[in-house]
N, C-alpha and C positions, 0 to 999 in steps of 0.2 A: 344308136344302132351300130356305127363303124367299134366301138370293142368287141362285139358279140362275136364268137367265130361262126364258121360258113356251117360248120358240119356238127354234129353231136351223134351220141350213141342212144338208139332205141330198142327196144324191144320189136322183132317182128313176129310175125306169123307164119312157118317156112310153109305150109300147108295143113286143112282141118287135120288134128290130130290128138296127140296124146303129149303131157305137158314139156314132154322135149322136141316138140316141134316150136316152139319158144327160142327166137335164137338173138342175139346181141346183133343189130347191122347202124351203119355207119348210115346216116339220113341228114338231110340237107335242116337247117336249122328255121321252122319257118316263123311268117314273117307276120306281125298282126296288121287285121284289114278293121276295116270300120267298127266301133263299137268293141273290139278285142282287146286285150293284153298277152303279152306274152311272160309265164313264167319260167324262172330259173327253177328248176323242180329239184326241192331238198328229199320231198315222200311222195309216194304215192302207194293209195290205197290199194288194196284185192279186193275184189268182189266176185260177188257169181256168175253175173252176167258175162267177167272177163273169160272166165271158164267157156261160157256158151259160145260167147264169141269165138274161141284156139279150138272147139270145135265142130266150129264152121254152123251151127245152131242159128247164131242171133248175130246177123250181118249188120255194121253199124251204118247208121241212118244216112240219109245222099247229105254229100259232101264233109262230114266227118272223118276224121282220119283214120286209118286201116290200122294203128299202132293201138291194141289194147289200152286200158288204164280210164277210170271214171271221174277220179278225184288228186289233186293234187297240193300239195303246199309248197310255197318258196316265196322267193322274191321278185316284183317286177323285172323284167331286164329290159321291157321297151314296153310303148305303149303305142295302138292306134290312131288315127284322126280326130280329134275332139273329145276324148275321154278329162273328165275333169275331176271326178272323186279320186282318181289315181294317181301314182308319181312313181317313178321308177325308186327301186330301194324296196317299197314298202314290202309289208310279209305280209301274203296274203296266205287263204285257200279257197279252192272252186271245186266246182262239179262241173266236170268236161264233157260232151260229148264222145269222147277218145284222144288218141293221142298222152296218156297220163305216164305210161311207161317209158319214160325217155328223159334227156338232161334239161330240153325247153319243151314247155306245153302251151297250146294256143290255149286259152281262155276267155268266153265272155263274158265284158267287166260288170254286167250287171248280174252275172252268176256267181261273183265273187265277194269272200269276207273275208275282213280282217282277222288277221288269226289273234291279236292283243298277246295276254301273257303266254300261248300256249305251247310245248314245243311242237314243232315240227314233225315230227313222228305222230303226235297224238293230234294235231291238226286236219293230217292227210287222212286220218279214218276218221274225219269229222261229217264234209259235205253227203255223200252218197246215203249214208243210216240215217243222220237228222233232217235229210229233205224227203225221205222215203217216209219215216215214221211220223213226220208232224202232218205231212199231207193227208196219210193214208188214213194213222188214227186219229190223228182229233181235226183234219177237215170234211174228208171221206167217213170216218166212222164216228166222227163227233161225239168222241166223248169227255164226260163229262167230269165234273169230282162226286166223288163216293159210287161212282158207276165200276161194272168190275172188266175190265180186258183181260183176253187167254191170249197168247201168242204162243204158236205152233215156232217151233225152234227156236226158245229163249236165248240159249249160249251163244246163237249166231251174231254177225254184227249189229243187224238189223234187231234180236232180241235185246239183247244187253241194253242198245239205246233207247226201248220200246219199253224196258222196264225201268230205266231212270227215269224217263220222260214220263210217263205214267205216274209215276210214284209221286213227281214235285209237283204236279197236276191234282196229287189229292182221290187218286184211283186204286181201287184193289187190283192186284197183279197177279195172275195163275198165268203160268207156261207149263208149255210140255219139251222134253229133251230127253235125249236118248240112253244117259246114263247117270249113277248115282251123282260121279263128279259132278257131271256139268249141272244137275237138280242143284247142287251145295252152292256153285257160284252164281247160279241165278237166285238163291236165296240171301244168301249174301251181298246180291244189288240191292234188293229190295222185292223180292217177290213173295207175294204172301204164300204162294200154294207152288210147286214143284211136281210134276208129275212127269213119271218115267213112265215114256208111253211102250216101250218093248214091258212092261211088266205090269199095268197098270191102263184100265180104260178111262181115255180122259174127260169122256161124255159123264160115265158115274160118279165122278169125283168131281167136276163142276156141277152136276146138281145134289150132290149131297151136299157140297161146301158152300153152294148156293141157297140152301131149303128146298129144294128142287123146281127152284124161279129159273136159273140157266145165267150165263153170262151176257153182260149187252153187247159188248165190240168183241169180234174176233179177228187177228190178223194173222192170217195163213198163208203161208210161202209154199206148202207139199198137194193140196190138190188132192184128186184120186178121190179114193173112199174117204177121208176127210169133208170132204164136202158133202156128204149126206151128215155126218157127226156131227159137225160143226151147225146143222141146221137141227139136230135133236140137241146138241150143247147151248145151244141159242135161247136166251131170254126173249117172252113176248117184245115188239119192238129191235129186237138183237139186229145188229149191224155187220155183217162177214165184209170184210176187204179183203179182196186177193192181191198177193202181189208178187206170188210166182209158182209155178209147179213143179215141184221137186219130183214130186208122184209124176201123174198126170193130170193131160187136161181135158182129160175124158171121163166121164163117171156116171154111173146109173143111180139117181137119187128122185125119191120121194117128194116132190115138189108141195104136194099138199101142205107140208108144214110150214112152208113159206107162205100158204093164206091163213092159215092157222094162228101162226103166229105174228102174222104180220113183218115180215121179216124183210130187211135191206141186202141183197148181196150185190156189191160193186167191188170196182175193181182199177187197176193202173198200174202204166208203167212210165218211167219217167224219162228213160233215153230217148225217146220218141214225141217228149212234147213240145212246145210250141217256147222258142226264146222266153217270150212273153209270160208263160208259165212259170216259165221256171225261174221265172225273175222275181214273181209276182211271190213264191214260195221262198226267196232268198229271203228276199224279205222281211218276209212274215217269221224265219226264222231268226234273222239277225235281230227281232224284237222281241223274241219266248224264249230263242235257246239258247244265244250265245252269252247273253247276261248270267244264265246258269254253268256254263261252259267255264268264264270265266270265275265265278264264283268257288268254282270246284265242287258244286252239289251235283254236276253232271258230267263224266270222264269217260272218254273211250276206253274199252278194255283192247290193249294190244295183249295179242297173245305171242306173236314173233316177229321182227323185222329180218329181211334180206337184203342183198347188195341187188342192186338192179341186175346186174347179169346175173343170179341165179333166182329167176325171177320163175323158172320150171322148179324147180324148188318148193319155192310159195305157192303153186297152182299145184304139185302134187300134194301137200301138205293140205289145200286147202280141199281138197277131192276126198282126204282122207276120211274128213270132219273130227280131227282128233282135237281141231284148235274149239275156245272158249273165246271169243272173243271177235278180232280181226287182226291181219295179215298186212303188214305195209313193208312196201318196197324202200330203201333208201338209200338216194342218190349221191 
């Protein structure tokens, strides 16, 4: 610990607002307690929730740290009390409760992978999409091979990795996305069906492309009027996971068709669950995904990286939704 310096540079919060309330402040270097790591952060990821959080939306969970950032990659620089799969040096990545925008991040070590051959940029937008997507669709919507998954916003980060994931798993892919582009590079990953939902209904087009059986997994990030669709887009059995609302999270929907069809909708969030979860999810991932990770049959799509100070930048950028991919900051 005596090399480390006292102080490093984070990302603050100057107040809920609009992405230049995003400001660079000088923060005490902290220190890891039982069961943590601390890393030296080379990336770190953007995500949505980071957005919700800068506006004052989604307050991070008690004792979490107030400094944005969900995911990080780098190198141990210290380790807490009895950690024993770890050793300073190593290159790791995690999924943080916060604290990810800055030069040290706490980490807990049973939330952490090896990142092996991967770089660092493409590490940092590893944890948060492939603990979201393996939980949501194949433990939460349990699917299966030759079953078909739709995802509502392919191009996002969260799509991209829902449609490799999917794909090596032996599953038909239909997303929906908002423009011609972003259809071409979800097809391009691997997806069988491409629907531009501004010009195209994506209920008609999964059941014609279905025989009009419907799809079995849905995973939907927008809410609202989607949530009645997504219950007429649903195959008998059909499984909806929510796992945020872009829309809303309010909606007037037809519930009949959920005894109709027998139908599953659940739902999660994962800044909010329980260490134990989320370990129990590392896991499970370090055994399905990271083998493909390394393999290179499964790659984050970076669409841009930024210097950690213009890190308003990357949240206006990412507000725009012009990117294809994900957003990582580097350090």
């Amino acid at each position: 610990m005596s090399t480390l310096p006292t102080q490093m540079t984070a990302i603050g919060i100057r107040t809920p607002g609009g992405p230049e309330v995003l400001v660079p402040e000088e923060r005490p270097v902290p220190k890891p307690g039982e069961g943590e790591i601390l890393i030296r952060v080379r990336a770190a990821g953007v995500n949505r929730p980071d957005v919700m959080q800068r506006k004052g939306l989604y307050p991070p969970p008690p004792g979490a740290s107030d400094i944005p950032g969900l995911e990080v990659s780098g190198e141990i620089a210290a380790l807490g009390p009895a950690i024993k799969r770890w050793k300073e040096g190593d290159r790791v990545m995690a999924l943080v409760s916060g604290g990810g925008y800055a030069e040290y991040c706490l980490a807990v070590a049973t939330h952490t992978l090896a990142v092996s051959t991967l770089p660092f940029i493409d590490a940092a937008a590893v944890p948060e999409t492939t603990f979201t997507v393996w939980h949501n669709v194949f433990e939460r919507g349990g699917l299966k091979e030759d079953e078909t998954l739709l995802v509502h916003g392919g191009s996002s980060g969260i799509g991209t990795t829902a449609i490799q994931l999917a794909k090596q798993f032996g599953a038909k892919v239909f997303v929906t996305a908002g423009s011609e582009d972003k259809c071409e590079a979800c097809r391009k990953l691997g997806a069988d069906l491409a629907i531009n939902y501004k010009t195209e209904d994506f209920v008609a087009v999964c059941k014609a492309a279905t025989d009009g059986k419907g799809v079995d997994v849905i995973l939907d990030m927008v809410g609202g009027d989607y949530i009645g669709r997504n219950y007429e887009a649903a195959a008998v059995e059909g499984r909806i996971v929510q796992i945020a609302f872009q829309g809303s999270a309010k909606a007037e929907v037809n519930f009949m068709r959920l005894m109709l069809k027998r139908l599953h909708h659940t739902g999660s969030t994962l800044r909010s669950r329980s260490n134990a979860d989320k370990g129990a999810i590392a896991r499970t991932v370090e055994d399905r995904v990271l083998p493909l990770l390394a393999a290179g049959k499964v790659k984050p799509v970076i669409y841009k990286t930024f210097p950690l100070r213009e890190a308003a930048a990357a949240h206006a950028l990412m507000e725009s939704s012009a990117h294809i991919g994900k957003i990582v900051l580097t350090v």
